[in-house]
C-alpha positions as a Markdown table, in Angstrom:
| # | Residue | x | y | z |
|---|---|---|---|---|
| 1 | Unk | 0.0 | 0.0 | 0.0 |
| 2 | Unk | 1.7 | 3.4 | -1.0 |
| 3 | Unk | 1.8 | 6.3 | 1.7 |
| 4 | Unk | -0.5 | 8.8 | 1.5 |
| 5 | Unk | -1.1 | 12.4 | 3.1 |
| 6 | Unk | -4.8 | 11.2 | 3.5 |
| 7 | Unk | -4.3 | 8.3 | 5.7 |
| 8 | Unk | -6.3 | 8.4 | 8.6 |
| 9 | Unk | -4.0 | 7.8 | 11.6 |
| 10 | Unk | -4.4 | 5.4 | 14.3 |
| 11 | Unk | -2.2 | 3.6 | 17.3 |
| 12 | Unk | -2.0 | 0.3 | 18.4 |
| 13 | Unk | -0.3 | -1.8 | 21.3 |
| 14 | Unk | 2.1 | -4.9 | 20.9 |
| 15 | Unk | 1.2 | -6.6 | 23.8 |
| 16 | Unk | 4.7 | -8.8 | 24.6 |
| 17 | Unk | 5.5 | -11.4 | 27.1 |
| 18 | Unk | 8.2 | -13.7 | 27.7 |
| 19 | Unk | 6.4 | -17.4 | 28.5 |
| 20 | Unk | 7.5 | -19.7 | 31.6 |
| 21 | Unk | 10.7 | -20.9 | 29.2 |
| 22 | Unk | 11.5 | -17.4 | 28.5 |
| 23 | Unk | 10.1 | -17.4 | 25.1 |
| 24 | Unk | 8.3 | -14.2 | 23.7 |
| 25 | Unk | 4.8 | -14.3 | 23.3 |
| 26 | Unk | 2.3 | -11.5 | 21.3 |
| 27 | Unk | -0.8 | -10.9 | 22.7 |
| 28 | Unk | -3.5 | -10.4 | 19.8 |
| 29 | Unk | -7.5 | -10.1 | 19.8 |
| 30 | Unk | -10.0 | -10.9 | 17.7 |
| 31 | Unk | -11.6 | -7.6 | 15.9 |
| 32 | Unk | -15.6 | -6.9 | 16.6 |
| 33 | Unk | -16.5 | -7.0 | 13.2 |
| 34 | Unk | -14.6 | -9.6 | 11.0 |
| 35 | Unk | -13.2 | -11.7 | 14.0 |
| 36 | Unk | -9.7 | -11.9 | 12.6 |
| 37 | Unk | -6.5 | -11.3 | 15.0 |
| 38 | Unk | -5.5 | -8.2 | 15.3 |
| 39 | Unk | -4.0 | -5.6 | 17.6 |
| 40 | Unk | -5.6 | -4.1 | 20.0 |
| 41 | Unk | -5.7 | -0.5 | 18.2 |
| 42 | Unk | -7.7 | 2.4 | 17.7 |
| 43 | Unk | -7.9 | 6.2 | 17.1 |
| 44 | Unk | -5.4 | 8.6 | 18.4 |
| 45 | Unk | -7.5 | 10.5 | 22.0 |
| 46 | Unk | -7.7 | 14.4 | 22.0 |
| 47 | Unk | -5.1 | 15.4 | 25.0 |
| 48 | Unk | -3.4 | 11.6 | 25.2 |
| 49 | Unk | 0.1 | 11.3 | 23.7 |
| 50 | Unk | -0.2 | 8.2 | 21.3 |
| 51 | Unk | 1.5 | 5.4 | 23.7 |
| 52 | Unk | -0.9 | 6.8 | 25.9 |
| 53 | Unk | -4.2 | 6.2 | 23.6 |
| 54 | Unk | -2.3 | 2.9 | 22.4 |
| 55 | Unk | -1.6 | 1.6 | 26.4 |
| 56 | Unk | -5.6 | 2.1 | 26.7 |
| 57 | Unk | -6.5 | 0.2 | 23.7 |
| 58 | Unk | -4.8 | -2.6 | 25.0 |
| 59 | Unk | -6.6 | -2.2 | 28.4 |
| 60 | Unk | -10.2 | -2.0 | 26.6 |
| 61 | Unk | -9.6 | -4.3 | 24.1 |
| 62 | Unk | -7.4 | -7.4 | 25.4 |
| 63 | Unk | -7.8 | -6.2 | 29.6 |
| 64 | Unk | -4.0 | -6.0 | 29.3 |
| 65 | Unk | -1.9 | -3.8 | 32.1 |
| 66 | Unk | 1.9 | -3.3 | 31.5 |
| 67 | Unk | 4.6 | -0.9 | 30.5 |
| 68 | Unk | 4.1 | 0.6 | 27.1 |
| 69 | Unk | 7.4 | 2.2 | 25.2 |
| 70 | Unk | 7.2 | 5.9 | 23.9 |
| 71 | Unk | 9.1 | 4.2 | 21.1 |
| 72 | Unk | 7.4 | 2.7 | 18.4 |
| 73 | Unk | 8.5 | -0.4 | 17.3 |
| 74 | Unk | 7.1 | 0.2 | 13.4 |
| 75 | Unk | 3.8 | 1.4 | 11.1 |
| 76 | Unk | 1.6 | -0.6 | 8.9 |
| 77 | Unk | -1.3 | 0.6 | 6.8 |
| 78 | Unk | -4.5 | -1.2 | 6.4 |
| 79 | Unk | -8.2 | -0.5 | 5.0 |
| 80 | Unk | -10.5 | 0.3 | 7.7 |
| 81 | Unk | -14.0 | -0.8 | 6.0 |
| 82 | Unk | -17.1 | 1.8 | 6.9 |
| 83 | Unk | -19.6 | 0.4 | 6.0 |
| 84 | Unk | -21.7 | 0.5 | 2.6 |
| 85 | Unk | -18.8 | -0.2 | 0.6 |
| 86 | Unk | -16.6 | 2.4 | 1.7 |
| 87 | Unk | -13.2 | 2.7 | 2.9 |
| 88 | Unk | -10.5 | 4.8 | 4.6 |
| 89 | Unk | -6.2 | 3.6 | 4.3 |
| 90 | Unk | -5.6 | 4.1 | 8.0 |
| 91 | Unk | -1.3 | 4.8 | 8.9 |
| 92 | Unk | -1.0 | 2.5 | 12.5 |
| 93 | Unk | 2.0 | 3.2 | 14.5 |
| 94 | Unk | 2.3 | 0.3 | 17.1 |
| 95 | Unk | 3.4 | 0.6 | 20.3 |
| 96 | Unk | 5.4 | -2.2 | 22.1 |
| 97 | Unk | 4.0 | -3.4 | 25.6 |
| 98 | Unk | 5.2 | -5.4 | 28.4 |
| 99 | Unk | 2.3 | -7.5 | 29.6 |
| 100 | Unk | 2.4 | -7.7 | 33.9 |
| 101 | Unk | -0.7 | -8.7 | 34.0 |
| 102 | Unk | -4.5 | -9.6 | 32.1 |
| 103 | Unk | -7.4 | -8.7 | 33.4 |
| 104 | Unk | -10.2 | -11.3 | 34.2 |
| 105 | Unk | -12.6 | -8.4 | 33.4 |
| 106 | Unk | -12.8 | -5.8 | 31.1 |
| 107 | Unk | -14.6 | -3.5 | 28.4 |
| 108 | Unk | -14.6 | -5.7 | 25.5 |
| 109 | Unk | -14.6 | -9.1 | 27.2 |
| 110 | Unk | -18.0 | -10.0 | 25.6 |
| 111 | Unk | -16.9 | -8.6 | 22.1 |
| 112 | Unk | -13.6 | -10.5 | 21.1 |
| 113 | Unk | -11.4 | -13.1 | 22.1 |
| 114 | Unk | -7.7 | -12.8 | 23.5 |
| 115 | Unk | -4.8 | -15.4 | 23.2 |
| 116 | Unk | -0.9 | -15.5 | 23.1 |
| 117 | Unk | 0.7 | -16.4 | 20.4 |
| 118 | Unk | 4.7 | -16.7 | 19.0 |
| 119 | Unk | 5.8 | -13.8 | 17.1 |
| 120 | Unk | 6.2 | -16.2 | 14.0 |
| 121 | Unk | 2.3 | -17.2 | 14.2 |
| 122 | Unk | 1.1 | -14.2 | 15.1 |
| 123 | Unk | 2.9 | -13.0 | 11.9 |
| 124 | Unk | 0.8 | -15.6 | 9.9 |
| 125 | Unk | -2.8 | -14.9 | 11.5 |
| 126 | Unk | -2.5 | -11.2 | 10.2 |
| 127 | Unk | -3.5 | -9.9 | 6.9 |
| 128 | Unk | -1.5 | -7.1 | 7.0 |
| 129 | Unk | 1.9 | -6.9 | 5.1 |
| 130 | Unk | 3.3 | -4.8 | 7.0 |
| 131 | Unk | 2.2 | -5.8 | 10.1 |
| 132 | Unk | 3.4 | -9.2 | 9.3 |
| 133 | Unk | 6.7 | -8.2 | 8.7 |
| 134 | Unk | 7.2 | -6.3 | 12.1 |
| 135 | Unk | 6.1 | -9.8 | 13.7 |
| 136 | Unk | 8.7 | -11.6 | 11.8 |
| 137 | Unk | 11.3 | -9.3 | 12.6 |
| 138 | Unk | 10.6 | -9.8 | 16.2 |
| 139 | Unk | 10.8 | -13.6 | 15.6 |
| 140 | Unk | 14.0 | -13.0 | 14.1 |
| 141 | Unk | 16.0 | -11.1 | 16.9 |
| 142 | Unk | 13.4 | -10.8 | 20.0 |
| 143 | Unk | 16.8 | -10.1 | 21.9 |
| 144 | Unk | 18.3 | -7.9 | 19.7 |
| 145 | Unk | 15.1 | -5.1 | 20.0 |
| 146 | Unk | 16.5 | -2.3 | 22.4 |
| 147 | Unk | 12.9 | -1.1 | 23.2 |
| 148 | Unk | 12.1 | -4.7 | 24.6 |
| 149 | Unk | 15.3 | -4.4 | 26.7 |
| 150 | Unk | 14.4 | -1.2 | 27.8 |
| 151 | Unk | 10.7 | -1.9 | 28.4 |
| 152 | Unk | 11.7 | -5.2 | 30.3 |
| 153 | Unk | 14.1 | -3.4 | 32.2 |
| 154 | Unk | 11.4 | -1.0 | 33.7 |
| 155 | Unk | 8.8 | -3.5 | 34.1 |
């Protein structure tokens, strides 16, 4: 998908956890309408810096509470469908996020599913390019990601 000055912008968490063998694990959700994975995501908030916005997505959307980096970790571009056959290219810059804990209960807990997955599958559930591509690079070198090391360092 090419840039554009139109694209609608949006923010979304990477919800990350390392698993009781130390490997990394994604967090994704399933979306309201199509019930595909995705990220929890949404629009950027009036007065919230975008980690910000994107550490509440995450919260809403998959009841996760962590440390979210000021740092994104990449951008993808998708088509948001709006209904009676229209469309808006939405820019998402994702946010990574140390998982500490899931909430049993939370906003959309009737609305979508949640469930960990490796980087590598995670990268194969999505139908987003470029989305894909920040999931295999994570696959790749999970160690090698300074904002990870930083973000596990805090948490």
């Amino acid at each position: 998908m090419s840039k554009s000055a139109s694209d609608a912008r949006q923010i979304a968490a990477l919800p990350l956890r390392r698993d009781k063998t130390g490997k990394l694990r994604v967090l994704m959700v399933t979306s309201r309408d199509t019930r595909r994975w995705v990220m929890p995501k949404g629009w950027l908030m009036d007065g919230k810096k975008p980690w910000h916005a994107a550490e509440i997505e995450a919260l809403e959307e998959a009841g996760a509470v962590g440390f979210i980096s000021h740092q994104p970790i990449g951008t993808y571009r998708y088509k948001k469908r709006l209904g009676a056959g229209r469309s808006v290219t939405c820019r998402v810059t994702v946010y990574p996020m140390i998982v500490e804990k899931l909430k049993k209960r939370w906003k959309e807990r009737d609305e979508r599913k949640r469930h960990w997955f490796s980087p590598r599958k995670a990268a194969t559930l999505v139908e987003e390019e470029e989305l894909s591509d920040i999931l295999k690079d994570l696959a790749r070198r999970p160690d090698q990601m300074t904002i990870l090391q930083e973000l596990s360092e805090a948490s």
